[in-house]
C-alpha positions in Angstrom: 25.0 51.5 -16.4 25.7 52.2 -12.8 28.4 51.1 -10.8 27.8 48.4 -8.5 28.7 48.9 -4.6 30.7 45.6 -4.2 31.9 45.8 -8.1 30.3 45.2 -11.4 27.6 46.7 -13.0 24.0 47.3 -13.2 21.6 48.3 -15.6 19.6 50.9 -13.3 18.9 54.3 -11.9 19.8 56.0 -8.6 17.0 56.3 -7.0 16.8 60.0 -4.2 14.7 60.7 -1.5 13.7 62.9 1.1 12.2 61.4 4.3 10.7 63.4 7.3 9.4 61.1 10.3 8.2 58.0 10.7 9.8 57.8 6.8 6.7 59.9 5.2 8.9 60.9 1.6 8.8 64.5 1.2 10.7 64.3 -2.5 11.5 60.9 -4.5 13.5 61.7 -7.5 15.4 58.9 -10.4 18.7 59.8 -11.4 21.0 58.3 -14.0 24.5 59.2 -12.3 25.7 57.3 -10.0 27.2 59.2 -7.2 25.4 61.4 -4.9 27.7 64.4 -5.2 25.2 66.4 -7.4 21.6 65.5 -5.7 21.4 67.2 -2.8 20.8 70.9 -4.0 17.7 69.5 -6.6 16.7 67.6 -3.9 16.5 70.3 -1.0 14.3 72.4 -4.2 12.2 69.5 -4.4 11.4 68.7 -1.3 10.8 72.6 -0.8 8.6 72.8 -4.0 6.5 69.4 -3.1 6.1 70.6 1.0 4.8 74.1 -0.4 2.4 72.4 -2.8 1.4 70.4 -0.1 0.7 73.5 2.5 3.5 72.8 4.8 4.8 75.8 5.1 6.8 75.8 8.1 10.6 75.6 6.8 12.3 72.2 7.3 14.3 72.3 10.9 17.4 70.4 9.5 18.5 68.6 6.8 20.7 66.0 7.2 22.9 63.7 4.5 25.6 60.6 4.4 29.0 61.6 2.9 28.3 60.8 -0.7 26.4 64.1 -1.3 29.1 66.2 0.7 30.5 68.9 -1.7 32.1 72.5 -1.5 29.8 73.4 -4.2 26.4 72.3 -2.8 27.4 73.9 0.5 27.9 77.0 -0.6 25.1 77.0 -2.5 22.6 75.8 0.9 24.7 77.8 2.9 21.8 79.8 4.1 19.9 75.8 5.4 20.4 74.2 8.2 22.1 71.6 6.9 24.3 68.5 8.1 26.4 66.4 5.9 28.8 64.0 6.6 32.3 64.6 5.4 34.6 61.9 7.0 33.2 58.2 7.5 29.4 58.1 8.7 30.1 56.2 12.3 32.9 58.6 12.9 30.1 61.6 12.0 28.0 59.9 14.4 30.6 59.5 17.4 30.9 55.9 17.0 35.0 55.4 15.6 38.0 57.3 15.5 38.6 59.3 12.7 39.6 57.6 9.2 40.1 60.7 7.2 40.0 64.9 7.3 37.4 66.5 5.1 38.2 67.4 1.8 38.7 70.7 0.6 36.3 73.2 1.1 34.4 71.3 3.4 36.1 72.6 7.0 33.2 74.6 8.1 30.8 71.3 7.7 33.2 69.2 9.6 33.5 71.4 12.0 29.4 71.8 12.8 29.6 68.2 12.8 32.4 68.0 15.6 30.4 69.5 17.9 28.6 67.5 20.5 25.2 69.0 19.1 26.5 68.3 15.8 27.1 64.6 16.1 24.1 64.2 18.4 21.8 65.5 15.3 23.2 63.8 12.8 23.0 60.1 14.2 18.9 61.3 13.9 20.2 60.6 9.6 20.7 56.4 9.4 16.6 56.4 11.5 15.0 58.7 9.5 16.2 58.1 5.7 17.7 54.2 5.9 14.2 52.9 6.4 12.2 55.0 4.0 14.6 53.1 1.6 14.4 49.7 3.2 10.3 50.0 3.4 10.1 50.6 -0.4 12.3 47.8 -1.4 10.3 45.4 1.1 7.0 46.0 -0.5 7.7 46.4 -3.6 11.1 45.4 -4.6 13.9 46.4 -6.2 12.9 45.8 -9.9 10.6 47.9 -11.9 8.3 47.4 -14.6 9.3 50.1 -16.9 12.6 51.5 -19.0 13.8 55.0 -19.9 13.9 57.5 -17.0 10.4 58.8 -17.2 9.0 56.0 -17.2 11.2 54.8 -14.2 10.8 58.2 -13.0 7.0 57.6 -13.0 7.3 54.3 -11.2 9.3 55.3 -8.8 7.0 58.5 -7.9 3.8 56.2 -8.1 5.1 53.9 -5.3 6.3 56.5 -3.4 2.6 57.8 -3.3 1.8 54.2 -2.4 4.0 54.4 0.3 2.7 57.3 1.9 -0.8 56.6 1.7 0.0 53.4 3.3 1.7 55.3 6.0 -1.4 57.4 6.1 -4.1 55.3 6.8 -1.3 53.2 9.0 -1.8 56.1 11.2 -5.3 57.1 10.8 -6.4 53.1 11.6 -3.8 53.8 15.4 -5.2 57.4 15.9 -8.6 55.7 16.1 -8.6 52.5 18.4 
Protein backbone atom coordinates (compact mmCIF):
# COMPACT_ATOMS: atom_id res chain seq x y z
CA UNK A 1 0.00 0.00 0.00
CA UNK A 2 1.49 3.35 -0.85
CA UNK A 3 0.64 6.54 0.29
CA UNK A 4 -1.37 8.69 -1.92
CA UNK A 5 0.05 12.40 -2.73
CA UNK A 6 -3.30 14.20 -1.96
CA UNK A 7 -4.27 11.35 0.86
CA UNK A 8 -5.44 7.87 0.75
CA UNK A 9 -4.10 4.94 -0.42
CA UNK A 10 -3.04 2.95 -3.32
CA UNK A 11 -2.38 -0.44 -4.14
CA UNK A 12 0.96 0.15 -6.18
CA UNK A 13 4.66 0.52 -6.68
CA UNK A 14 7.06 3.51 -6.96
CA UNK A 15 8.07 3.48 -9.98
CA UNK A 16 12.36 5.21 -10.55
CA UNK A 17 13.97 6.33 -13.44
CA UNK A 18 16.89 7.81 -14.92
CA UNK A 19 16.41 10.02 -18.02
CA UNK A 20 19.27 11.58 -20.16
CA UNK A 21 17.99 13.86 -23.12
CA UNK A 22 15.25 14.07 -25.11
CA UNK A 23 13.87 11.55 -21.99
CA UNK A 24 15.96 8.37 -23.56
CA UNK A 25 15.71 6.18 -19.73
CA UNK A 26 19.06 5.27 -18.79
CA UNK A 27 17.70 3.03 -15.56
CA UNK A 28 13.84 2.19 -14.75
CA UNK A 29 13.64 0.52 -11.49
CA UNK A 30 9.98 -0.63 -9.23
CA UNK A 31 10.14 -0.04 -5.78
CA UNK A 32 7.69 -0.86 -2.93
CA UNK A 33 8.51 2.13 -0.46
CA UNK A 34 7.09 4.98 -0.90
CA UNK A 35 9.42 7.79 -0.43
CA UNK A 36 12.37 8.55 -2.49
CA UNK A 37 14.81 8.97 0.34
CA UNK A 38 16.56 5.56 -0.40
CA UNK A 39 16.56 5.38 -4.44
CA UNK A 40 19.00 7.50 -5.53
CA UNK A 41 22.26 5.66 -4.59
CA UNK A 42 20.76 2.12 -6.46
CA UNK A 43 19.71 4.24 -9.02
CA UNK A 44 23.09 6.21 -9.83
CA UNK A 45 24.59 2.08 -9.76
CA UNK A 46 22.02 1.28 -12.17
CA UNK A 47 22.19 3.71 -14.49
CA UNK A 48 26.06 3.22 -14.31
CA UNK A 49 25.78 -0.61 -14.68
CA UNK A 50 23.01 -0.34 -17.73
CA UNK A 51 25.23 2.77 -19.56
CA UNK A 52 28.42 0.45 -19.27
CA UNK A 53 26.56 -2.54 -20.61
CA UNK A 54 25.38 -0.39 -23.21
CA UNK A 55 29.13 1.01 -24.28
CA UNK A 56 28.62 4.43 -23.01
CA UNK A 57 31.46 4.89 -21.34
CA UNK A 58 31.87 8.48 -20.93
CA UNK A 59 30.84 9.18 -17.15
CA UNK A 60 27.54 11.03 -16.71
CA UNK A 61 28.24 15.03 -16.58
CA UNK A 62 25.67 15.68 -13.68
CA UNK A 63 23.11 14.11 -11.99
CA UNK A 64 20.42 15.94 -10.86
CA UNK A 65 17.19 15.09 -8.31
CA UNK A 66 13.86 16.77 -6.67
CA UNK A 67 13.96 17.00 -2.81
CA UNK A 68 12.42 13.71 -2.08
CA UNK A 69 15.76 11.74 -2.65
CA UNK A 70 17.83 14.43 -0.64
CA UNK A 71 19.63 12.66 2.28
CA UNK A 72 22.93 13.08 4.41
CA UNK A 73 23.46 9.48 3.80
CA UNK A 74 23.18 9.22 -0.06
CA UNK A 75 25.46 12.26 -0.28
CA UNK A 76 28.04 11.08 1.45
CA UNK A 77 27.95 8.10 -0.18
CA UNK A 78 27.97 9.95 -4.06
CA UNK A 79 30.07 12.41 -2.68
CA UNK A 80 32.72 11.76 -5.26
CA UNK A 81 29.49 12.54 -8.46
CA UNK A 82 28.55 15.46 -9.63
CA UNK A 83 25.46 15.49 -8.21
CA UNK A 84 22.54 18.07 -7.62
CA UNK A 85 19.71 17.60 -5.25
CA UNK A 86 17.27 19.69 -4.10
CA UNK A 87 17.02 20.35 -0.39
CA UNK A 88 14.53 23.22 0.20
CA UNK A 89 11.31 23.52 -2.07
CA UNK A 90 11.97 22.71 -5.90
CA UNK A 91 10.99 26.45 -7.40
CA UNK A 92 13.11 27.93 -4.65
CA UNK A 93 16.12 25.38 -5.98
CA UNK A 94 15.33 26.65 -9.31
CA UNK A 95 15.39 30.60 -8.47
CA UNK A 96 11.77 30.89 -8.89
CA UNK A 97 10.38 31.83 -4.79
CA UNK A 98 11.78 32.84 -1.78
CA UNK A 99 12.92 30.45 0.55
CA UNK A 100 10.27 28.23 2.54
CA UNK A 101 12.65 26.26 4.62
CA UNK A 102 16.72 25.61 5.45
CA UNK A 103 18.13 22.25 4.53
CA UNK A 104 18.07 19.67 6.98
CA UNK A 105 20.83 18.35 8.70
CA UNK A 106 23.69 17.19 7.01
CA UNK A 107 22.68 18.55 3.91
CA UNK A 108 24.66 22.31 4.06
CA UNK A 109 27.22 21.52 1.54
CA UNK A 110 24.23 20.53 -1.14
CA UNK A 111 22.41 23.66 -0.44
CA UNK A 112 25.04 25.46 -0.71
CA UNK A 113 26.18 24.14 -4.48
CA UNK A 114 22.74 24.72 -5.21
CA UNK A 115 22.85 28.63 -4.06
CA UNK A 116 25.10 29.37 -6.51
CA UNK A 117 24.04 31.01 -9.68
CA UNK A 118 25.67 27.93 -11.61
CA UNK A 119 23.94 25.86 -9.18
CA UNK A 120 20.37 26.95 -9.71
CA UNK A 121 20.99 27.48 -13.42
CA UNK A 122 21.83 23.54 -13.65
CA UNK A 123 19.38 22.39 -11.74
CA UNK A 124 16.17 23.96 -13.46
CA UNK A 125 17.77 21.58 -16.60
CA UNK A 126 15.89 18.58 -13.69
CA UNK A 127 11.76 19.31 -14.12
CA UNK A 128 12.80 19.17 -18.59
CA UNK A 129 14.78 16.27 -18.54
CA UNK A 130 13.03 13.74 -15.95
CA UNK A 131 9.19 15.16 -15.71
CA UNK A 132 8.49 14.11 -19.19
CA UNK A 133 10.22 10.75 -19.34
CA UNK A 134 7.40 10.15 -16.65
CA UNK A 135 4.67 11.93 -18.39
CA UNK A 136 5.49 10.10 -21.96
CA UNK A 137 5.21 6.68 -20.24
CA UNK A 138 1.99 7.25 -18.59
CA UNK A 139 0.50 8.83 -22.00
CA UNK A 140 1.16 5.78 -23.97
CA UNK A 141 0.64 3.40 -21.89
CA UNK A 142 -1.02 4.33 -18.72
CA UNK A 143 -0.76 4.16 -15.38
CA UNK A 144 -2.18 0.54 -14.75
CA UNK A 145 -0.34 -2.65 -15.34
CA UNK A 146 -1.13 -5.92 -16.18
CA UNK A 147 0.65 -7.88 -13.66
CA UNK A 148 1.09 -8.22 -9.56
CA UNK A 149 4.03 -8.98 -7.27
CA UNK A 150 7.13 -6.86 -7.95
CA UNK A 151 8.79 -8.93 -10.54
CA UNK A 152 6.34 -9.15 -12.39
CA UNK A 153 5.62 -5.30 -12.14
CA UNK A 154 9.22 -4.98 -12.25
CA UNK A 155 9.16 -6.80 -15.68
CA UNK A 156 6.42 -4.63 -16.98
CA UNK A 157 7.71 -1.72 -16.08
CA UNK A 158 11.30 -2.60 -17.71
CA UNK A 159 9.50 -3.90 -20.91
CA UNK A 160 7.77 -0.56 -21.56
CA UNK A 161 10.65 1.27 -20.82
CA UNK A 162 12.36 -0.68 -23.76
CA UNK A 163 9.25 0.26 -25.67
CA UNK A 164 9.81 3.66 -24.94
CA UNK A 165 13.17 3.92 -26.06
CA UNK A 166 12.95 2.14 -29.17
CA UNK A 167 10.14 4.43 -30.00
CA UNK A 168 12.42 7.25 -29.24
CA UNK A 169 14.89 5.52 -31.45
CA UNK A 170 13.38 5.12 -34.61
CA UNK A 171 11.50 8.75 -33.68
CA UNK A 172 14.88 9.91 -34.42
CA UNK A 173 16.23 7.73 -37.07
CA UNK A 174 12.74 8.46 -39.28
CA UNK A 175 14.07 12.88 -38.53
CA UNK A 176 17.75 12.09 -39.13
CA UNK A 177 16.63 10.91 -42.54
CA UNK A 178 14.14 13.32 -44.38
Amino acid sequence: MMLCKRGGFVQGYNIQIACARRQLLLAIEVQDNPSDMTALVPMVNKTQVNCLAAGIEQPIQLWLADSGYASTSAFEALSDFPLLVSVTSEAHQAGFEAKLEGPRGGQHEMAARLATPLGKEQYRQRGALIEPGFAQLFQRFGRRLNYRGHDGVDTEIKLLGAVHNLNKLFDHKARTRS
